[in-house]
Structures are given as structure tokens and as C-alpha cells.
NUDO-45753 format. One line per field, with one value per atom (N, C-alpha, C): atom name; x, y, z. Coordinates in Angstrom, 2 decimals, m for minus. Layout:
<pts>
at [CA:...]
px [X:...]
py [Y:...]
pz [Z:...]
</pts>
This chain:
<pts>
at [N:CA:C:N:CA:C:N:CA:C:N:CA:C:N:CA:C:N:CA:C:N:CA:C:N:CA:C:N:CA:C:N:CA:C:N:CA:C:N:CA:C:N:CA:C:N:CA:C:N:CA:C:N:CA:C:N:CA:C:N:CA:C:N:CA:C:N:CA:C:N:CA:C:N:CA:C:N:CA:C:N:CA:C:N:CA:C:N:CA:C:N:CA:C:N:CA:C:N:CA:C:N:CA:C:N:CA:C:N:CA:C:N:CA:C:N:CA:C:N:CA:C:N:CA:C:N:CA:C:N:CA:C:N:CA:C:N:CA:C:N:CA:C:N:CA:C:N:CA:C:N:CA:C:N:CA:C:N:CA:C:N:CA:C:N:CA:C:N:CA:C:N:CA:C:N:CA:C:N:CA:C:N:CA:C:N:CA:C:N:CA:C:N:CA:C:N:CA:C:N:CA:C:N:CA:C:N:CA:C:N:CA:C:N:CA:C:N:CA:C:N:CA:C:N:CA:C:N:CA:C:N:CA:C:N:CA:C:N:CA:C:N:CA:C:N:CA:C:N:CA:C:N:CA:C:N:CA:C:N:CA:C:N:CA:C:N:CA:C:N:CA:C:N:CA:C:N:CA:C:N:CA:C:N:CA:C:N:CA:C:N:CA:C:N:CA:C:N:CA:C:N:CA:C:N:CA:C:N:CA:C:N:CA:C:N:CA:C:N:CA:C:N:CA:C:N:CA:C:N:CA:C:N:CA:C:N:CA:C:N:CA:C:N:CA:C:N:CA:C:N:CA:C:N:CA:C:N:CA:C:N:CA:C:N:CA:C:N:CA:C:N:CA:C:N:CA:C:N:CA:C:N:CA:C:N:CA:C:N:CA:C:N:CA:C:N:CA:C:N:CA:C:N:CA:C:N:CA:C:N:CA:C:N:CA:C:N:CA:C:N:CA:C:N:CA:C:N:CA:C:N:CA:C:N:CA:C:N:CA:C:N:CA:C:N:CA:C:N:CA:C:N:CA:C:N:CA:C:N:CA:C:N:CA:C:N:CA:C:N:CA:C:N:CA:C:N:CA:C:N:CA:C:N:CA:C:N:CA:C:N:CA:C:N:CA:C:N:CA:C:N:CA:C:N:CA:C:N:CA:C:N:CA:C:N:CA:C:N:CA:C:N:CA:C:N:CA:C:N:CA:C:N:CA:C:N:CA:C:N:CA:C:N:CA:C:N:CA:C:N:CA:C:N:CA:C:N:CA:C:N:CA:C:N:CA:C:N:CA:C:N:CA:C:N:CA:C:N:CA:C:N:CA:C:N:CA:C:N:CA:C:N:CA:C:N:CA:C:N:CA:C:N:CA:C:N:CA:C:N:CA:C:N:CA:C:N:CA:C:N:CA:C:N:CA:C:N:CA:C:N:CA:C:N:CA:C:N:CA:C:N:CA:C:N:CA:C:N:CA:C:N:CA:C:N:CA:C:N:CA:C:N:CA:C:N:CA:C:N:CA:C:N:CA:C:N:CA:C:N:CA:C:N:CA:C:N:CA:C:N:CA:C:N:CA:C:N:CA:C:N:CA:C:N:CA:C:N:CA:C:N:CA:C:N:CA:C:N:CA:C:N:CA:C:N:CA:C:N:CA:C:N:CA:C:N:CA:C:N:CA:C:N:CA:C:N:CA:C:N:CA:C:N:CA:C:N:CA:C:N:CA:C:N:CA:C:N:CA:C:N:CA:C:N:CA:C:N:CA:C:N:CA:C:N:CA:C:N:CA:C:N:CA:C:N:CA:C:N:CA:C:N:CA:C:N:CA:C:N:CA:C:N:CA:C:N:CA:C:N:CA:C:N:CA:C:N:CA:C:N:CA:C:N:CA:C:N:CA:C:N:CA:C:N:CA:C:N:CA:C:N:CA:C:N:CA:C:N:CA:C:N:CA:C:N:CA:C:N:CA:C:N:CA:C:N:CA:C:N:CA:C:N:CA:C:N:CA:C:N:CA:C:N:CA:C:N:CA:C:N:CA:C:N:CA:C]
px [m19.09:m17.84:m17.03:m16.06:m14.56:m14.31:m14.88:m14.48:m13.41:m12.47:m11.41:m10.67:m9.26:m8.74:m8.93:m9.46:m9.46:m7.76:m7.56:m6.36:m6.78:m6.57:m6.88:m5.47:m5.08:m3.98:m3.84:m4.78:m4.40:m5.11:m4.75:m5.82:m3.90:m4.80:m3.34:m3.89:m2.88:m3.32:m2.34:m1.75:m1.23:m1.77:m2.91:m3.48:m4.03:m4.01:m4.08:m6.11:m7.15:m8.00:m8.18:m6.84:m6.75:m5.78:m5.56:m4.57:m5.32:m6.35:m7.11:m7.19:m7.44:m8.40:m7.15:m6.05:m5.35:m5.29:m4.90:m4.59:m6.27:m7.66:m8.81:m9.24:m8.95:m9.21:m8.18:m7.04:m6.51:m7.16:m7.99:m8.45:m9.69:m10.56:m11.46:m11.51:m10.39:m10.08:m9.58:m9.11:m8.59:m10.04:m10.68:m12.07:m12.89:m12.89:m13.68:m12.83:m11.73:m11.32:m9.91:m9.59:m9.06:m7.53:m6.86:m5.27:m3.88:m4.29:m3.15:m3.40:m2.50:m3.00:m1.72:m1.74:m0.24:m1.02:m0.33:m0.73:0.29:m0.60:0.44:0.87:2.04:2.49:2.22:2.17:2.02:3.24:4.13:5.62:6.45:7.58:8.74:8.09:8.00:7.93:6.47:5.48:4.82:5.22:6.38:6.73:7.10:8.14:8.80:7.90:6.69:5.67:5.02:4.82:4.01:5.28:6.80:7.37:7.50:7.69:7.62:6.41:5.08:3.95:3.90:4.57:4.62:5.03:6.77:7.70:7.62:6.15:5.40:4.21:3.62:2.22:2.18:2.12:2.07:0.87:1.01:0.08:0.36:1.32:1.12:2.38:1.96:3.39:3.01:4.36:4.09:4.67:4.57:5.09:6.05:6.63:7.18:7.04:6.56:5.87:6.03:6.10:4.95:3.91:2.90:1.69:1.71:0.97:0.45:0.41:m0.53:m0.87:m0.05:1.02:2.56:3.62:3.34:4.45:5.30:4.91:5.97:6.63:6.55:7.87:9.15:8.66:9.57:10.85:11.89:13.10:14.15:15.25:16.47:16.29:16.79:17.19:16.06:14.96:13.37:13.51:13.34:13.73:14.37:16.01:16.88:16.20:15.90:14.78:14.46:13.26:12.50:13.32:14.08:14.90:15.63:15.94:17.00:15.12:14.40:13.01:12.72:13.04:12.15:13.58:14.33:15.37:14.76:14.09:13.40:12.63:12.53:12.21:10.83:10.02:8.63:7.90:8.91:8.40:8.20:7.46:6.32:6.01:5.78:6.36:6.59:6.85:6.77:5.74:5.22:3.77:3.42:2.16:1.57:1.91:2.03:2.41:1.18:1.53:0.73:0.06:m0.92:m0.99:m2.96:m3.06:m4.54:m4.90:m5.39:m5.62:m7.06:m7.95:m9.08:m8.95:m8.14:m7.64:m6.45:m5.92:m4.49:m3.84:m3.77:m3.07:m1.54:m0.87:0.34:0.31:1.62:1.46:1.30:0.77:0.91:2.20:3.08:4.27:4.88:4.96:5.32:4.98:3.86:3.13:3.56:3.83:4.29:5.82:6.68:8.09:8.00:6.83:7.33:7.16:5.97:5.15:6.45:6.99:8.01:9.08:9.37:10.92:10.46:9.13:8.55:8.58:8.25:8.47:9.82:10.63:11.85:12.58:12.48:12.87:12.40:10.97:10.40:11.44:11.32:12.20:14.07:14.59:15.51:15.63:14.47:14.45:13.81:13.28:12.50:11.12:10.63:9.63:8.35:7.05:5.79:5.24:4.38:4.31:2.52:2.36:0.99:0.43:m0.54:m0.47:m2.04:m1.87:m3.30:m3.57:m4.89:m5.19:m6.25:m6.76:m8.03:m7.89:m9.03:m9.36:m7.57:m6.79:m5.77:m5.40:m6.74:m6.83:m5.67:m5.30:m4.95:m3.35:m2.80:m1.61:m1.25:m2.27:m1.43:m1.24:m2.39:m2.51:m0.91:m0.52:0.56:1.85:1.65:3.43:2.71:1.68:1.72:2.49:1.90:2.06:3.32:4.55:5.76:6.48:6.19:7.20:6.57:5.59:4.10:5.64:6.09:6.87:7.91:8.81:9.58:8.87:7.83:7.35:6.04:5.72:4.88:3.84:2.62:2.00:0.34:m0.34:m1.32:m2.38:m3.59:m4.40:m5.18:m4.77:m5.81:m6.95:m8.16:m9.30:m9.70:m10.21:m10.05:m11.44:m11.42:m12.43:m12.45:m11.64:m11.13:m12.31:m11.92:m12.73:m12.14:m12.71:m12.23:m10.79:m10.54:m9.07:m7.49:m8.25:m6.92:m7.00:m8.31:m8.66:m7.75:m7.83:m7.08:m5.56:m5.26:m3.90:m2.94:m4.14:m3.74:m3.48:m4.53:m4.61:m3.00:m2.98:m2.26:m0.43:m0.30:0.46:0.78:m0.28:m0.41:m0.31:m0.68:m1.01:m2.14:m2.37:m3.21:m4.24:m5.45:m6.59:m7.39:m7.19:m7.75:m9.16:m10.37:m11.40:m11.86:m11.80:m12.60:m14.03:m14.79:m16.11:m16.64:m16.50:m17.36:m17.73:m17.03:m18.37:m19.43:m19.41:m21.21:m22.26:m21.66:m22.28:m22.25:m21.46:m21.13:m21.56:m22.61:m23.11:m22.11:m21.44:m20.11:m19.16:m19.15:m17.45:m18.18:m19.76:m19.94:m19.04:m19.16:m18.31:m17.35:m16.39:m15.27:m14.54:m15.63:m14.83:m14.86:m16.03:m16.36:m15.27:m14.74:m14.07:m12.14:m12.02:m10.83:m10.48:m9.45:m9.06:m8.89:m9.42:m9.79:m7.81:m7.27:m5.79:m5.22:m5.71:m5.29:m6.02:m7.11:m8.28:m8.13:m7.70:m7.76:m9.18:m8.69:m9.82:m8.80:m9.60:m9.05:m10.21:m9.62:m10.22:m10.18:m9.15:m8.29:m8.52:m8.90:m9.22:m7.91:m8.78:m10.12:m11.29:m11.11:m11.86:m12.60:m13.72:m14.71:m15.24:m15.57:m16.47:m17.45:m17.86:m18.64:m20.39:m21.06:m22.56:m22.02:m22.90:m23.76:m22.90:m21.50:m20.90:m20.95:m21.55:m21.21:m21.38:m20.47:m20.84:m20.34:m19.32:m18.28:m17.07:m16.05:m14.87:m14.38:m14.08:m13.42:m12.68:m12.70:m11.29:m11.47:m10.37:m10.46:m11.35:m11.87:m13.08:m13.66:m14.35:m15.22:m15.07:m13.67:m13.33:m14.19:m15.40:m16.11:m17.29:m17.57:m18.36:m18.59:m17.09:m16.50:m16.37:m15.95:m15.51:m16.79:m18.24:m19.66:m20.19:m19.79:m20.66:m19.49:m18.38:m17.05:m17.79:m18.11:m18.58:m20.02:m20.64:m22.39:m21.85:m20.69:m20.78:m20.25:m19.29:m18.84:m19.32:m20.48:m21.24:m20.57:m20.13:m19.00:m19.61:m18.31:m19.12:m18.37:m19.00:m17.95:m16.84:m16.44:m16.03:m14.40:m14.73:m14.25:m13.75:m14.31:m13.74:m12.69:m13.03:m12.00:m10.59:m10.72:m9.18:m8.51:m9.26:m8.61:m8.26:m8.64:m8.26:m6.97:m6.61:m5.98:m4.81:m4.78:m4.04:m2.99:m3.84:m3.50:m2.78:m3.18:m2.64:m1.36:m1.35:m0.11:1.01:0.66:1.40:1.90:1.00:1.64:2.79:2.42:3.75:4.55:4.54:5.50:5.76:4.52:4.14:3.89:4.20:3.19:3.99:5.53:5.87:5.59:5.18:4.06:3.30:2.29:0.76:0.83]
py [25.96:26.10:24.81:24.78:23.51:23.05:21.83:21.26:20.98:20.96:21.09:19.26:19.57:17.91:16.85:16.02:14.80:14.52:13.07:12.72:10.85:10.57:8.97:8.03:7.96:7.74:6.28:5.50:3.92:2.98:2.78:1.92:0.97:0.22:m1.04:m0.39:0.21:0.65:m0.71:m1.39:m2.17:m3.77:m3.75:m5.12:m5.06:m6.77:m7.43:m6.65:m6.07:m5.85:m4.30:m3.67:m2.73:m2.77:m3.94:m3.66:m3.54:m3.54:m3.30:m1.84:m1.00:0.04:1.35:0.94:1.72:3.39:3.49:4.93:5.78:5.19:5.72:5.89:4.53:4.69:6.26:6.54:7.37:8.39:8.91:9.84:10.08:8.87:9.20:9.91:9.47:9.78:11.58:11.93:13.16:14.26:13.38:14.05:14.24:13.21:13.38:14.47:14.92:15.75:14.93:13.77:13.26:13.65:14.47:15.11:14.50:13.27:12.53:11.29:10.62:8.83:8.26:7.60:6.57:4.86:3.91:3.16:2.25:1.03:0.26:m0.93:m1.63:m2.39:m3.56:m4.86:m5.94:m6.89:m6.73:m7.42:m6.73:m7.41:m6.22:m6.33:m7.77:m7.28:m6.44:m6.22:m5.73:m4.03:m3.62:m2.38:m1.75:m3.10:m2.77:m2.22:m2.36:m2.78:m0.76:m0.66:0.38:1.72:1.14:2.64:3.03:1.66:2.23:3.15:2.29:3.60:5.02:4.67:6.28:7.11:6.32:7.11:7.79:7.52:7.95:8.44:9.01:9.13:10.44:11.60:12.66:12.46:12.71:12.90:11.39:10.78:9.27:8.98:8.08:7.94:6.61:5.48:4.14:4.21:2.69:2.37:0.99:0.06:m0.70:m1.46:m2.95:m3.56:m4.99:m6.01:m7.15:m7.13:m7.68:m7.92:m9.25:m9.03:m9.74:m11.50:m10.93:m12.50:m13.33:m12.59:m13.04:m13.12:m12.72:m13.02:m14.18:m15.42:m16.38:m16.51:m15.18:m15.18:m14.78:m13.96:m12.77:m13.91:m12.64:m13.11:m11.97:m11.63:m10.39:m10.13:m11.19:m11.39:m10.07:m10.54:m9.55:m8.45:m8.33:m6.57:m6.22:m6.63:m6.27:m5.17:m5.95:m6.05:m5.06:m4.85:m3.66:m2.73:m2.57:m1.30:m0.63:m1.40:m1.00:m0.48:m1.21:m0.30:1.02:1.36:2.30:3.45:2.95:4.63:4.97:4.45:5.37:6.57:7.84:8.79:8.97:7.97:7.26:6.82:6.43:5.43:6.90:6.50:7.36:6.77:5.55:4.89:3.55:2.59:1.28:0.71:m0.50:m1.06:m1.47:m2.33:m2.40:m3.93:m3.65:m4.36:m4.54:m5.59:m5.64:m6.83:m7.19:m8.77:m8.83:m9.82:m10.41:m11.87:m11.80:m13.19:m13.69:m12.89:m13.19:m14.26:m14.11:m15.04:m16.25:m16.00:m16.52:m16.98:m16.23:m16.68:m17.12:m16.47:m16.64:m17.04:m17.67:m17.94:m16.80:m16.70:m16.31:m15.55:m16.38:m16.27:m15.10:m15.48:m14.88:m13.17:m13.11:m11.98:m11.10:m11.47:m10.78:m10.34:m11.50:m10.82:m9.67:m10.26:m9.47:m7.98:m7.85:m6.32:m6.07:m6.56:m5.81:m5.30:m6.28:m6.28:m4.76:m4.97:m3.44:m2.40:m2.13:m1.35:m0.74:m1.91:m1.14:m0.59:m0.82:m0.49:0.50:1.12:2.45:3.58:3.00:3.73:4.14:3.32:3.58:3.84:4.37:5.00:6.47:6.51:7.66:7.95:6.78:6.34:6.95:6.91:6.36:5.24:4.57:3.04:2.60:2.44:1.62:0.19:0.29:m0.87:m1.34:m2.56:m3.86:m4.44:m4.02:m4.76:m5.33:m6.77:m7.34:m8.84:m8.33:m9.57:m9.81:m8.56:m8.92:m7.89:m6.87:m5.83:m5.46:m6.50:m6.35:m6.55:m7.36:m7.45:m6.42:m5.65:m4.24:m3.77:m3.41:m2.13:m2.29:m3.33:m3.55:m2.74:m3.24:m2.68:m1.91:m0.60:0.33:1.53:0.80:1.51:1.02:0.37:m0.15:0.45:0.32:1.20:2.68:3.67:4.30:5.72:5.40:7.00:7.25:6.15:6.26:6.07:5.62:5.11:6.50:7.05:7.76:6.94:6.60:5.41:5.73:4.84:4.72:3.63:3.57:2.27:2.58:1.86:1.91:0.98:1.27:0.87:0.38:1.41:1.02:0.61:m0.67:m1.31:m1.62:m1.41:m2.01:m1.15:m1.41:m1.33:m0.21:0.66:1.50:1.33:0.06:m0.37:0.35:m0.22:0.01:1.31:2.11:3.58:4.65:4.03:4.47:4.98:3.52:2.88:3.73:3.86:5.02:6.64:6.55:8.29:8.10:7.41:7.91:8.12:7.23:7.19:8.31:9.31:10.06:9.74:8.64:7.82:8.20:8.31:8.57:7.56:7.66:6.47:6.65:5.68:6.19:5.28:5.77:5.06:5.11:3.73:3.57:3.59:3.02:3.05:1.91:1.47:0.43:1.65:2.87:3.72:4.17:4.03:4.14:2.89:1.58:0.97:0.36:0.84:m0.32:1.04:0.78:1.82:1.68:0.59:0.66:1.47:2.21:2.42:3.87:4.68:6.06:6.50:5.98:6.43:6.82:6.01:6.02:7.09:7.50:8.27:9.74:9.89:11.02:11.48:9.83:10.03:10.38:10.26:10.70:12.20:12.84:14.29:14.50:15.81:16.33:16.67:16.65:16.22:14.87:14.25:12.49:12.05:12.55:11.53:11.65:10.64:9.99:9.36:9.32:8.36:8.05:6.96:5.49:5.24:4.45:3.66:2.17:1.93:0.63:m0.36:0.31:m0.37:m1.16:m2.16:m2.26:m3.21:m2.78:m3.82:m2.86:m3.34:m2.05:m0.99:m1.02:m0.03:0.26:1.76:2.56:2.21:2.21:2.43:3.90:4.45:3.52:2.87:2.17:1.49:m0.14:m0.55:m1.74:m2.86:m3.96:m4.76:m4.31:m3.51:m3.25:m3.20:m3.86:m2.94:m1.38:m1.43:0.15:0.61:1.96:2.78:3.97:5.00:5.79:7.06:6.85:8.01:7.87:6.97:6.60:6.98:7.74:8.57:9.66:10.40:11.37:10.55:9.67:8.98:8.32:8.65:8.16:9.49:10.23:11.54:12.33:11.91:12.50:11.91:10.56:9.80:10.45:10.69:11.24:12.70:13.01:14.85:14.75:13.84:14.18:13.42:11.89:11.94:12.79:13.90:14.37:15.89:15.95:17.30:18.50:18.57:19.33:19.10:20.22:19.87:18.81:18.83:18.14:18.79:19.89:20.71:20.66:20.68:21.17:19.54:18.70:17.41:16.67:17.53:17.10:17.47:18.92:19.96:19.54:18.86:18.36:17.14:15.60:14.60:14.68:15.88:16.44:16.17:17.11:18.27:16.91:16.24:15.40:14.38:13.70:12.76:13.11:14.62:15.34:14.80:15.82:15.68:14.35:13.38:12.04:11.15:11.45:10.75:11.88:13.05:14.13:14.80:14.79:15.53:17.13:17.69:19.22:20.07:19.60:20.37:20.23:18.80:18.89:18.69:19.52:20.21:20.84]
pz [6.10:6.84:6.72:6.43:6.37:7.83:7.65:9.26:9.43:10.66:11.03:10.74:10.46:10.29:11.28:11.30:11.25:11.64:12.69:12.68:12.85:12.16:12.68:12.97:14.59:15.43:15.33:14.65:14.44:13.55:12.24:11.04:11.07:9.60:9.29:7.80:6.87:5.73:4.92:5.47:4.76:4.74:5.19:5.47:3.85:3.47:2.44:1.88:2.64:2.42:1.77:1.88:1.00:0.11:m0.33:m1.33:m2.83:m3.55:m4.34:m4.59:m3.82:m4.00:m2.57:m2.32:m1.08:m1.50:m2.66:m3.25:m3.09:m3.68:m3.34:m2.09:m1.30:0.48:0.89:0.46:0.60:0.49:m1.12:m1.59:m0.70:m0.63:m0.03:1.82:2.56:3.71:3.61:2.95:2.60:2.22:1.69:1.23:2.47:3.66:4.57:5.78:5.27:6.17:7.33:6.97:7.40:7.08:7.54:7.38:7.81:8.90:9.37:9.58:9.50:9.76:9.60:11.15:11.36:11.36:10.24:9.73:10.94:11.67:12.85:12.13:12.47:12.13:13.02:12.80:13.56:13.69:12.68:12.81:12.14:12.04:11.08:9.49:9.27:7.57:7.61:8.53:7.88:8.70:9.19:9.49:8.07:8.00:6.95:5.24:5.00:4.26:4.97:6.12:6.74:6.39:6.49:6.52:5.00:4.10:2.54:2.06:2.69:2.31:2.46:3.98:4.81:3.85:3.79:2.66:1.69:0.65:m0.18:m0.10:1.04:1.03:2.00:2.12:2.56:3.96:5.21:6.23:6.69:6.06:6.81:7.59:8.48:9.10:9.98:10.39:11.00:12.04:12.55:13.67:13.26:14.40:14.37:15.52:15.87:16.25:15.99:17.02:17.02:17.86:16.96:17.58:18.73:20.24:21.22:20.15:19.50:18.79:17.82:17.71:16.90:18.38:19.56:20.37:20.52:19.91:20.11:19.28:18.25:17.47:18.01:19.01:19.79:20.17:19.97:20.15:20.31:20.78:20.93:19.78:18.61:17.39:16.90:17.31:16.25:17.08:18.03:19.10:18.29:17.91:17.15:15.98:14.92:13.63:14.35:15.27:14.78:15.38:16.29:16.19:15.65:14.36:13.69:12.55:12.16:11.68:11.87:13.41:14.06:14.02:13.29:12.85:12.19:11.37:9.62:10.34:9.59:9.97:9.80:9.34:9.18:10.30:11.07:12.22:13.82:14.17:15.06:16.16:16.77:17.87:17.75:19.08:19.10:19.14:18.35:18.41:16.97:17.19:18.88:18.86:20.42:21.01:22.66:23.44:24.51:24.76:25.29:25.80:25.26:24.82:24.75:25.04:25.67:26.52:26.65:25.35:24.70:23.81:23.07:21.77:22.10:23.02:23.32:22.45:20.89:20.29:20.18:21.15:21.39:22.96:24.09:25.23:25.83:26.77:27.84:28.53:29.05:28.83:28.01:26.28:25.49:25.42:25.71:25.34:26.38:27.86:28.58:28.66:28.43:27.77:26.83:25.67:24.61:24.79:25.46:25.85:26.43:27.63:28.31:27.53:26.50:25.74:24.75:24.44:23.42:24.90:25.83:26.76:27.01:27.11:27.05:25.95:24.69:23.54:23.38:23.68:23.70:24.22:25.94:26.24:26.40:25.45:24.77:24.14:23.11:21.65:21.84:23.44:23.14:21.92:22.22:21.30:22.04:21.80:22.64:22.23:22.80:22.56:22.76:21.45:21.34:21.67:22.62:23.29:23.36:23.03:22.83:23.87:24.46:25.64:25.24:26.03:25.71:26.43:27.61:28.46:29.27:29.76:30.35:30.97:31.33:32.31:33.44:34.43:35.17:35.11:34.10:33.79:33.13:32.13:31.59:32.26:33.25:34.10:35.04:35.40:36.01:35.38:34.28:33.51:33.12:32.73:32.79:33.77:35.11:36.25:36.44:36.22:36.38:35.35:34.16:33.56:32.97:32.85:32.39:33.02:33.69:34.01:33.07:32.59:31.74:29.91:29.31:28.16:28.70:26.70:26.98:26.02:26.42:25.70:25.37:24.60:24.31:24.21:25.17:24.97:24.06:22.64:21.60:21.76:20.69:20.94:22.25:23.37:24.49:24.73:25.56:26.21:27.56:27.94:29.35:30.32:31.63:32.92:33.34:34.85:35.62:35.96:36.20:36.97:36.07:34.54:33.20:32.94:33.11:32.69:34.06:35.08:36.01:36.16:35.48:35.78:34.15:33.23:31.98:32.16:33.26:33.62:34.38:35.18:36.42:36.01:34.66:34.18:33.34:32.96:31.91:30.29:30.08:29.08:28.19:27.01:26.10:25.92:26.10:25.94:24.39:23.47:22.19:21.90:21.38:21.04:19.57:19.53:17.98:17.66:16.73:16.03:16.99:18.27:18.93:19.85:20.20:20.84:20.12:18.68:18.13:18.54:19.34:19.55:20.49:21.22:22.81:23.84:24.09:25.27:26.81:26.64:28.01:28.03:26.60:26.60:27.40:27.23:27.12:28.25:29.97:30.91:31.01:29.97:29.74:29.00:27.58:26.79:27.76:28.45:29.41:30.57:30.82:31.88:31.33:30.34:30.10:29.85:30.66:30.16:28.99:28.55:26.94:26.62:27.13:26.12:26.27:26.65:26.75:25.84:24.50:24.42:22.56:22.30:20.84:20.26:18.49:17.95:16.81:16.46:15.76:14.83:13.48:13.06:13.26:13.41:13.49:12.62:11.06:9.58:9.55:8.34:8.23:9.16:10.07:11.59:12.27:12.84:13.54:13.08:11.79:11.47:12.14:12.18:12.82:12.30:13.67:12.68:11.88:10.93:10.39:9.45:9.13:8.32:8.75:9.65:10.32:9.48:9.47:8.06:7.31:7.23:5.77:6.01:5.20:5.92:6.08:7.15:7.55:6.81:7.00:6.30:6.75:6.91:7.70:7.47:5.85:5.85:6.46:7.06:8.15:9.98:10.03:11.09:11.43:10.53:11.58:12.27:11.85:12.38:14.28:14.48:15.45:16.20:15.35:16.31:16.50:15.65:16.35:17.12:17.73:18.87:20.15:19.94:20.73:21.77:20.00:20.47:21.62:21.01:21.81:22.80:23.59:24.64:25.75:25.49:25.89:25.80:24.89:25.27:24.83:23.53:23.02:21.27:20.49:19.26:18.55:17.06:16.22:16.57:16.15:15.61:16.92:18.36:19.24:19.48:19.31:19.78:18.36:17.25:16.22:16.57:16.50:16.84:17.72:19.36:20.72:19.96:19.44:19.51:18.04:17.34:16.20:16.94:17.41:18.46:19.17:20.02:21.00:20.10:19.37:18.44:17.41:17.17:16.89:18.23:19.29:20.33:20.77:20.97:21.10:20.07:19.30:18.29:17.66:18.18:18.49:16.68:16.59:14.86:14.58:16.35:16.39:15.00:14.60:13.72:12.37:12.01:11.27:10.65:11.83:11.39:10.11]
</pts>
């Protein structure tokens, strides 16, 4: 029997680790059943870099974005930039964007303007908006719940606590999980605890490969891998947890037409 498509809602197909071999990672993702994949951007040139692929590559589609850890680039001037990006008919939401305060690669400060300044640009574009949390729980959860009525959004690779999982639901926000639930026995509560149309999967290649790939880089063939630790925590099949996180990941970056 032909298992149902595969949607993988967040890889970087344009990072420098597939530029060798991008057209086979392609082939091979298509082979594993994998039918859709929005490639995220981390700044404009590399939007700009994500909507040319799109442009050419059937089932693909980007975003437009700075990354948390580039925020002290942020400026009107770059908002500017990526909004004038996020006309291309390629582009699928704002992001990612959002605050990490694991790395602090950028201030503090910065990261919180910038998330806001991507918050509102969402919702002037009528965008949905992909968002990076890590080790800054309580500040997302804030401008979730502050702006979460107007922005329709997504916590990719989610790790966070009860508080952010809350503060996602309540918003009606999409919670997406990558290949660290084949190995982080914390996230199991979590993927359980999200409603079966809120609930995504990710590769977020080439970073986090799934057992049993761990130690290689990712790529999104490596998406059922993710969506069978998905299925057994949630007590459902492959089969039934592919079509819902399809489905849902259609609906969120507003693709249902097309399937």
C-alpha cells in the first residue's frame, strides 16, 4: 500500500551543506513520500536564495525572515527588505523569526524588537509567522498571548515547557516537532498534549537528525522517521498521523489549494 504524503513544514534547503548534492536530497525526499516542503529563510539574502529555489522546484515553497541570532541587524530599512520579499508568490509566511537567549547571539534587546517588528509585518501581510523559541519561554509566551489573536503562527521545533505549550494552544497557534522526539523522552507529553489539527513535523535540515540518522546531516527524507515516533506517541498510525500533520501544514501556510 502507498503511504500517504509526507509534508515537512520547516528544513533550510538552502544552507551551504546542501549545496553539493540539493537536486538528489530533493529526489530522495520525494522517494520517501515526502510531497511538500517550505524551505525557512534566516535573512533576506538568504529569502532571497529560498524564493529562487521555490520558483523552480515543484512542492516547495519559502518564507521570509531574520533569524533571532542575526537580530542586530534588524532595522525599518530590513523589515522594509523582507516585505517587499514576502510579495513573491513563493513566500508562505514570515520567519523565522523569535527570541533565543540560549545562544545570545544577538542582544537581548534586539531580538525582542525584532520578533515584534516580524509580528507586526505578519499581520499586515496577512502572513502566518514562524517562530524560534529557546531558553526564552516566558518572553514568547508573552507576545504570543499579546499579539497570537491577530498573527496566525507556529512554534517550530518545539521544546519548551507547559507555560509556552499553553500560551500556543490558547492562541490557536500551531506547535511543530522535529527528530529530537526520537530522542528526548521530554518532549513525549507534549506531542500528546497538542490538538490533532494544531500538530506539525519538521525536519529543520540539515540540523537534528532523527535516530536512527543521528550523526549525519539531515534532510528531509528522513521525515518518516519523525512522523513514526509522532504516531506511537500519540497512539495512532503512521498512516493517520501523516494525513493530520499533511493536512494541518497545508492549512497553515494556506496551501489547501495546492494539495
Amino acid at each position: 500500500m502507498t503511504r500517504p504524503a509526507l509534508f515537512d513544514s520547516h528544513l533550510h534547503l538552502t544552507a551551504a551543506r546542501f549545496s553539493m548534492d540539493r537536486d538528489e536530497v530533493l529526489d530522495r525526499a520525494r522517494a520517501r513520500g515526502v510531497g511538500g516542503m517550505v524551505t525557512i529563510a534566516s535573512d533576506p539574502e538568504d529569502a532571497r536564495a529560498a524564493v529562487a529555489l521555490a520558483a523552480r522546484t515543484p512542492g516547495l515553497w519559502a518564507t521570509a525572515g531574520l533569524h533571532p541570532h542575526e537580530a542586530d541587524r534588524s532595522s525599518p530599512a530590513l523589515i522594509e527588505a523582507i516585505e517587499r520579499i514576502a510579495t513573491a508568490t513563493e513566500v508562505v509566511a514570515i520567519g523565522e523569526t523569535g527570541l533565543d537567549f540560549h545562544y545570545d547571539s544577538a542582544a537581548r534587546s534586539a531580538q525582542l524588537s525584532n520578533f515584534e517588528a516580524h509580528l507586526g509585518l505578519a499581520a499586515r501581510l496577512g502572513l502566518p509567522i514562524v517562530v524560534h523559541s529557546r531558553s526564552a519561554e516566558a518572553d514568547t509566551a508573552a507576545r504570543v498571548a499579546e499579539y497570537g489573536d491577530g498573527v496566525a503562527g507556529v512554534l517550530h521545533c518545539f521544546t519548551g515547557g507547559e507555560a509556552l505549550l499553553d500560551a500556543a494552544l490558547g492562541a490557536d497557534w500551531y506547535v511543530s516537532f522535529s527528530g529530537l522526539v526520537t530522542f528526548v523522552s521530554e518532549l513525549a507529553e507534549s506531542v500528546r498534549a497538542v490538538p490533532a489539527d494544531r500538530l506539525l513535523i519538521e525536519t529543520d535540515a540539515p540540523y537534528l537528525a532523527p535516530v536512527p540518522r543521528r550523526g549525519r546531516r539531515n534532510e528531509p527524507a528522513f521525515l518518516p522517521h519523525t512522523c513514526e515516533r509522532v504516531a506511537e506517541l500519540r497512539g495512532i498510525s503512521f498512516e493517520e498521523a501523516a494525513a493530520l500533520t499533511t493536512s494541518n501544514a497545508r492549512r497553515f501556510y494556506g496551501l489547501e489549494e495546492a494539495a
